[in-house]
Structure formats: C-alpha cells, structure tokens
VOPAGU-2260 file (C-alpha; in pm, 1 decimal, decimal comma):
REM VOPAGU-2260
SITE   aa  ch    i         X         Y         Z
SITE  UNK   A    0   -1279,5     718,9    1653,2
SITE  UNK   A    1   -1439,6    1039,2    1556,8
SITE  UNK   A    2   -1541,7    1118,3    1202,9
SITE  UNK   A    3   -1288,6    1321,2    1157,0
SITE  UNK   A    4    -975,9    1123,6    1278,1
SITE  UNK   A    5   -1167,6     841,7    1042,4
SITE  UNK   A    6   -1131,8    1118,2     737,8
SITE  UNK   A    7    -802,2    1214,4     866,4
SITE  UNK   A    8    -659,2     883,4     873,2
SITE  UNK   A    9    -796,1     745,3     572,2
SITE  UNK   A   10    -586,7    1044,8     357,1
SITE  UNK   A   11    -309,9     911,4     530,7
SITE  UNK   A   12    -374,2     579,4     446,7
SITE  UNK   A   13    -450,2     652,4      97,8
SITE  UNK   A   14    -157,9     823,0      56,4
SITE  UNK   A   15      79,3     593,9     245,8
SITE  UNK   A   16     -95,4     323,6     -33,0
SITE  UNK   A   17      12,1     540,0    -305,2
SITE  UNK   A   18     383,3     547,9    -229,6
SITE  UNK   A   19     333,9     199,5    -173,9
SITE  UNK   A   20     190,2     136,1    -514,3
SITE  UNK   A   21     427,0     378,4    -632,8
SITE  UNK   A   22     755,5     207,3    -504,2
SITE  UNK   A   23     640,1    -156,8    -627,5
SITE  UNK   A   24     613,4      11,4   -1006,6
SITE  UNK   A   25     981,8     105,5    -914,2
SITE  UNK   A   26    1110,4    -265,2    -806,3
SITE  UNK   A   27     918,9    -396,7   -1100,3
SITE  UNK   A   28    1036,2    -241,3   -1297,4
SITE  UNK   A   29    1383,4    -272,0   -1197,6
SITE  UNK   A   30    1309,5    -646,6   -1153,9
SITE  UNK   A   31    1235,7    -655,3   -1516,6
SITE  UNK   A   32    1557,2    -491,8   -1607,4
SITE  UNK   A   33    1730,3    -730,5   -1443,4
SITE  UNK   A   34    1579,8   -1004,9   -1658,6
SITE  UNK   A   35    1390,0   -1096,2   -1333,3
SITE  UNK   A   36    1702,6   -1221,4   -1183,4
SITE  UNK   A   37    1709,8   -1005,8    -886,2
SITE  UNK   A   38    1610,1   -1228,7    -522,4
SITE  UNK   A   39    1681,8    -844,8    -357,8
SITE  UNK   A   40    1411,5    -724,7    -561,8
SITE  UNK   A   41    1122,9   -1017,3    -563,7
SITE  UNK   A   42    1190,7    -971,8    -134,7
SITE  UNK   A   43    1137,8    -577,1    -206,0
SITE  UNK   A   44     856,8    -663,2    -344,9
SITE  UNK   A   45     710,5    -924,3    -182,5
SITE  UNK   A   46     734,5    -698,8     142,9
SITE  UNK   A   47     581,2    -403,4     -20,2
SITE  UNK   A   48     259,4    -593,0     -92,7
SITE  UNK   A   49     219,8    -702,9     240,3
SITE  UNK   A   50     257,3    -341,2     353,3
SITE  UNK   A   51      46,9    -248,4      49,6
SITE  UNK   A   52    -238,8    -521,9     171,2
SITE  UNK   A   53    -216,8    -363,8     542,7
SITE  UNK   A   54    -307,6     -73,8     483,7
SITE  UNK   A   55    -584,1    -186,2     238,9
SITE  UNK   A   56    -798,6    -384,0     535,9
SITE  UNK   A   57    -679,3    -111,5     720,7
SITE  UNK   A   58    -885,2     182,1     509,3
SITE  UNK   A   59   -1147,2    -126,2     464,5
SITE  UNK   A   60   -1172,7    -165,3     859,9
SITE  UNK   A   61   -1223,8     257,9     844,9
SITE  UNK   A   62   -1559,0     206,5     652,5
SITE  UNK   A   63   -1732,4    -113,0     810,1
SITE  UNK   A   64   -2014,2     125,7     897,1
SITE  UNK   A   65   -1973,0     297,0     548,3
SITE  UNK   A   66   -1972,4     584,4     726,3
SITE  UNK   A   67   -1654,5     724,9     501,7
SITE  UNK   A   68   -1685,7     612,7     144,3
C-alpha cells in the first residue's frame, strides 16, 4: 500500500472510529436512562466496541513502520 492509500485510509478509519465512539456515548447513555436495564443496549454496545477495537489494530497495523503517525 502506497503512502497515500495508507493516509487515505487512516482518515477513514479515524473517522469511521469517531462515529463509533460517537454512537457508544449514545447507547450509554441511553443505557443509563434505562437504569441499566436494557440487554438491547449492553448487545449495542458490546458490538460497537468490537467494531470500535477493529478498526483500532486496524489504524495500528497502518503504522507498524511508523511511516504515518
């Protein structure tokens, strides 16, 4: 991979990570409304932070060179 598909995918990664981050404030938050009583919700977010730790070794498997960051 090029240097630039390496810069182009990390932004996407990064901001695929953000949503990701973003959406598990969300189901926390409703989790917490809920007086933590939501199974829906701890699934929701148990599934977002596997996605979430994806694409972390993901953007860590971009730099193993530190060629990046």
């Amino acid at each position: 991979m090029s240097e630039d598909e390496k810069g182009k995918r990390f932004l996407e990664l990064i901001d695929q990570q953000n949503n990701v981050q973003w959406n598990i404030i969300a189901k926390l938050t409703s989790l917490v409304k809920s007086k933590w009583n939501s199974s829906q919700l701890q699934n929701e977010i148990e599934s977002l932070i596997e996605t979430h730790s994806k694409i972390t070794k993901e953007l860590n498997s971009l730099d193993k060179n530190n060629s990046i960051l």
